[in-house]
N, C-alpha and C positions, 0 to 999 in steps of 0.2 A: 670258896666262890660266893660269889655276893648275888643275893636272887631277889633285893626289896624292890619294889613298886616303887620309879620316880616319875613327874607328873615335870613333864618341861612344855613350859607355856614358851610361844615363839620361839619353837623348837625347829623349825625349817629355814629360821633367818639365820644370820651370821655368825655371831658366836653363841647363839643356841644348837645349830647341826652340827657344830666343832666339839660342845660338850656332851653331845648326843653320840658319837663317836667314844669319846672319854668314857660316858660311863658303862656303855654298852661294851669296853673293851675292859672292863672292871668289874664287868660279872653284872652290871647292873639291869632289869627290865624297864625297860621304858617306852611313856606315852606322851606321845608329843599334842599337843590343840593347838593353832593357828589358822588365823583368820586369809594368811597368804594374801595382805595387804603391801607385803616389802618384800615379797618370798616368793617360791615356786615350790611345789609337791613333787615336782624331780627331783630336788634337793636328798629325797631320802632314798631315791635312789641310790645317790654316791655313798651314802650313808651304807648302804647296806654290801655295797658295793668295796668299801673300807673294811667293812667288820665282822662281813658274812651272814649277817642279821638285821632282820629290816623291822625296823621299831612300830609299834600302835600307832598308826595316827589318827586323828579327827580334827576335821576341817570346822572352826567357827571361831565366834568372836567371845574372849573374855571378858569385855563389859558388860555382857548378856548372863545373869547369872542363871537362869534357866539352863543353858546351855551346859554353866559348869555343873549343877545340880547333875544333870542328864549324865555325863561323864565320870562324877562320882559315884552314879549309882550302877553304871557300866564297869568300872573299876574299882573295886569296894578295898583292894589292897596296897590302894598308893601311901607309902611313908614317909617320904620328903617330894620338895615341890622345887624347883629351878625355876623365878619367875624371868624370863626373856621378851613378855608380851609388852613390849612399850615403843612409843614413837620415840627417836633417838637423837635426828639432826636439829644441833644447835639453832644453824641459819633459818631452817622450815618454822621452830618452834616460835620464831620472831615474827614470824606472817600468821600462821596459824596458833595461834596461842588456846583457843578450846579446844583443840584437838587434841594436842597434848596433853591439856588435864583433865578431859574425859577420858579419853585412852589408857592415860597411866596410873591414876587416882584410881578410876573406877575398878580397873584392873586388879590393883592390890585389894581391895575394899573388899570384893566379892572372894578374892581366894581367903584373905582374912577371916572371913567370916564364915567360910567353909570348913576350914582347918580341924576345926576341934570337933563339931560333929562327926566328923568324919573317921578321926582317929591318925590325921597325919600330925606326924613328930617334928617336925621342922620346915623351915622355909628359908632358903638363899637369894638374897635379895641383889638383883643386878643392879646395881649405884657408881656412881660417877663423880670423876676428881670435881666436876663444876658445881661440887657442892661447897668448896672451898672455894668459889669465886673467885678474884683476884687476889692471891695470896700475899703477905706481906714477904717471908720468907722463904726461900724454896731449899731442897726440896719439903715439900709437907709432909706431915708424918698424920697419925690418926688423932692426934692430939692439937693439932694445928685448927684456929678457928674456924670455924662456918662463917664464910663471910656471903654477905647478901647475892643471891643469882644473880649474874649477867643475862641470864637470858630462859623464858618459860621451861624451856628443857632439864634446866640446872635448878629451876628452884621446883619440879616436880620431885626431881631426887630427893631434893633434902623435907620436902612435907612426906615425902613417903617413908624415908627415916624415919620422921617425924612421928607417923603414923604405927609404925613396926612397935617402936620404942613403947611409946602410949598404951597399945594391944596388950602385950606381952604385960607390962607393969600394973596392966591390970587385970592378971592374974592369968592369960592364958595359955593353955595347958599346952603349948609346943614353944618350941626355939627360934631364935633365927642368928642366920649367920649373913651380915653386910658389905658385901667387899663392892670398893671403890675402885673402878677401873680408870687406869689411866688410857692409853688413847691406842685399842686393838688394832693390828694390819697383818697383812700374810692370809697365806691358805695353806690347807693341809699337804705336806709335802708329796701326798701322792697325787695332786691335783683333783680332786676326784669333788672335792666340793672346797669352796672360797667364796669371798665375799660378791655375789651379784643383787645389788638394790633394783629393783623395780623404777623403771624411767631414767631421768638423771641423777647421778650417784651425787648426793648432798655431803658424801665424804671424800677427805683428800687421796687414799690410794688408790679407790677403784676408777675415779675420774682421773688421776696421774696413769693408772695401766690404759686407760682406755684411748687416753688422749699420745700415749706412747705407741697403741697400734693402729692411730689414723682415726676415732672413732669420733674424739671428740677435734673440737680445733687446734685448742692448745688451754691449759692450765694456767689459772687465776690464784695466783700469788696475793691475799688479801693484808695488804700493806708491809712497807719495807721501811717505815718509821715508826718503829715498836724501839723501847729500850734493853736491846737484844745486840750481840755481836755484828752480827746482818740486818737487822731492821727486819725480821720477821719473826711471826709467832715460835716460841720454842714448847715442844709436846714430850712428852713421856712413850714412844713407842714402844708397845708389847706385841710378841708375837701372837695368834690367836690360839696355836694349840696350847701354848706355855699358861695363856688363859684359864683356857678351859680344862686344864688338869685340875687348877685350884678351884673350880666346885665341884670334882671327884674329891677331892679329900674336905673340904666343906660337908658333903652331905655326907661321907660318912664320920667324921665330927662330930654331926648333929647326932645320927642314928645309932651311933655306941657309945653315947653320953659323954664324948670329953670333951666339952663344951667346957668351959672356963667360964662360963656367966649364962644366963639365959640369952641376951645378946652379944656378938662379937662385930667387931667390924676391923677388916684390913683394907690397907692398901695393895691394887696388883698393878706394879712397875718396874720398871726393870731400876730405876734411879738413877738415870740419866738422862737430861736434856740434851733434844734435836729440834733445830732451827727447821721452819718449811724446805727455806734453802737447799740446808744441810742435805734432809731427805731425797731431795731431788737431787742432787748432785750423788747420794749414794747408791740411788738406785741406776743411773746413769751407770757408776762406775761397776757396779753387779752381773748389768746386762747388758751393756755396751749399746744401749737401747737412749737416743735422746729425748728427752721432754721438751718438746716447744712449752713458752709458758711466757706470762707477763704480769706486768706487777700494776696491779688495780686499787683503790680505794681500801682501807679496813671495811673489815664485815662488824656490822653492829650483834654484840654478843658475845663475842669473841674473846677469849683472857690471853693476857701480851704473853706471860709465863706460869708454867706449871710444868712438876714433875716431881716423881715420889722418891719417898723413903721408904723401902720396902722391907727393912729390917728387922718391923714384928709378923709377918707374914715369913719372913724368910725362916724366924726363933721360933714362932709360936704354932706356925703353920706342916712347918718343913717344908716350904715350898719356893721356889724359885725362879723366877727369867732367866733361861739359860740360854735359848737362839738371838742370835748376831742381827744386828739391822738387815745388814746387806744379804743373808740368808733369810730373812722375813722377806723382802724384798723379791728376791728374787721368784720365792714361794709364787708370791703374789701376780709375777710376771707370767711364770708357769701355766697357771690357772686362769689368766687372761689368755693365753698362745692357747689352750684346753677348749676354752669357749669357741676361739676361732675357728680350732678344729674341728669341732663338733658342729658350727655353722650357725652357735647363737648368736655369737656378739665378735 
């Protein structure tokens, strides 16, 4: 049974409470910090409610390194760290652009620099296909160029790569493992926690589930003249538990040394591309539930295609996308009928 200290920053958002879950059902102790700027501290309710164990929390902001100081000296036996504290929406990041790399930047910056005094062995770094901007080739593998951000969001990830890379090569005394996510959806099959963003959801399934139970008007289809089968964007959807098993075996990667380099970086996708369309018609066919929706302008920011090759995460990781669209899907429907039940949303 596994008993180390993990330190999950934006551990109450989305696919941070999914891998809080994950490790707490892998023997693992953990403490979550969030600022519950995109979140709610009910969140670990469900948490606890999933796993019979209700994790450490502490509410604050990690750009404040005061704060994380405060934390490490509160919990002197954290071993690896799950960073999830960052702002996330593409479209937001186009409006607000210092937010984002005060948010994200400063974010890593301060645990970076925690790390080694401390005694923690590794760091999992939450990164994103839009580091691969508009890809020449799909699907991309890890080896596929970095081509220049679309949008403040995408080129956060890749200066924090940036940033990892640089750290570590210059000499410091922990790990890090990089995985590149492609495009998370669903909730936990027991419903008990899924994705709920704070105000308008800047992402496509929880404004697709909300606007499927009357919430919203109807779903913005952001252009139908991309060079795609359909004229719309095609994504890499992963399930979010299938996610977050791969930073349970990430951190413990790190923490019994079989790390293959001092950094690694995978791809997490399942390796196949789905049209917006596509999604929307399968979740249609999952729950017999329709999506009003209409077809608007492109969103500036936005990549026409992407979707992985997950082949050295599948060899090197042992790990795999194993749930169905349309059972991710339906997940997701679930945990919106949950909300209603319960009389949040």
């Amino acid at each position: 049974m596994k008993t180390e200290r993990i330190l999950v920053t934006g551990g109450t958002g989305y696919i941070g409470s999914h891998t809080v879950v994950e490790l707490q059902q892998a023997g693992y102790r953990v403490v979550i910090i969030d600022d519950l700027s995109n979140s709610s501290a009910d969140v670990i309710d469900g948490i606890e409610r999933i796993t019979g164990s209700r994790p450490d929390f502490v509410e604050g902001d990690c750009t404040d390194i005061d704060t994380l100081k405060r934390l490490f000296a509160d919990y002197p036996d954290i071993k690896g760290i799950i960073n999830f504290a960052a702002s996330k929406a593409v479209g937001e990041s186009m409006q607000r652009p210092i937010l984002y790399y005060r948010n994200n930047l400063n974010t890593l910056l301060n645990l970076l620099d925690l790390m080694g005094p401390n005694g923690v062995k590794g760091i999992v770094f939450s990164s994103s296909c839009t580091v691969y901007g508009e890809p020449d080739v799909n699907p991309v593998t890890e080896k596929s160029p970095i081509k220049k951000a679309t949008s403040p969001y995408g080129n956060t990830k890749q200066i924090s790569e940036e940033i990892i890379t640089d750290v570590i090569n210059a000499g410091a005394p922990f790990k890090s493992v990089i995985l590149r996510y492609f495009n998370p959806v669903g909730a936990h099959p027991s419903a008990e926690i899924g994705e709920l963003p704070n105000g308008v959801p800047q992402n496509l399934v929880p404004y697709l589930t909300q606007t499927a139970m009357g919430i919203r008007k109807e779903l913005s289809v952001f252009g139908n003249d991309y060079h795609t089968p359909d004229g719309s964007c095609i994504r890499d959807y992963i399930n979010v538990v299938d996610l977050a098993k791969a930073h349970v075996i990430a951190v413990e990667r790190m923490l019994t040394d079989k790390t293959e380099a001092p950094i690694e970086i995978f791809n997490l996708g399942t390796g196949h591309g789905v049209s917006v369309l596509e999604l929307i018609d399968t979740f249609t066919k999952a729950t017999g539930v329709e999506v009003p929706h209409k077809i608007v302008g492109r969103r500036a920011g936005d990549i026409e295609k992407v979707w992985a090759d997950p082949t050295y995460a599948n060899e090197v990781l042992g790990w795999k996308a194993e749930t169905s669209l349309a059972d991710t899907l339906r997940s997701a429907w679930d945990w919106q009928c949950r909300l209603r039940d319960r009389g949040i949303m």
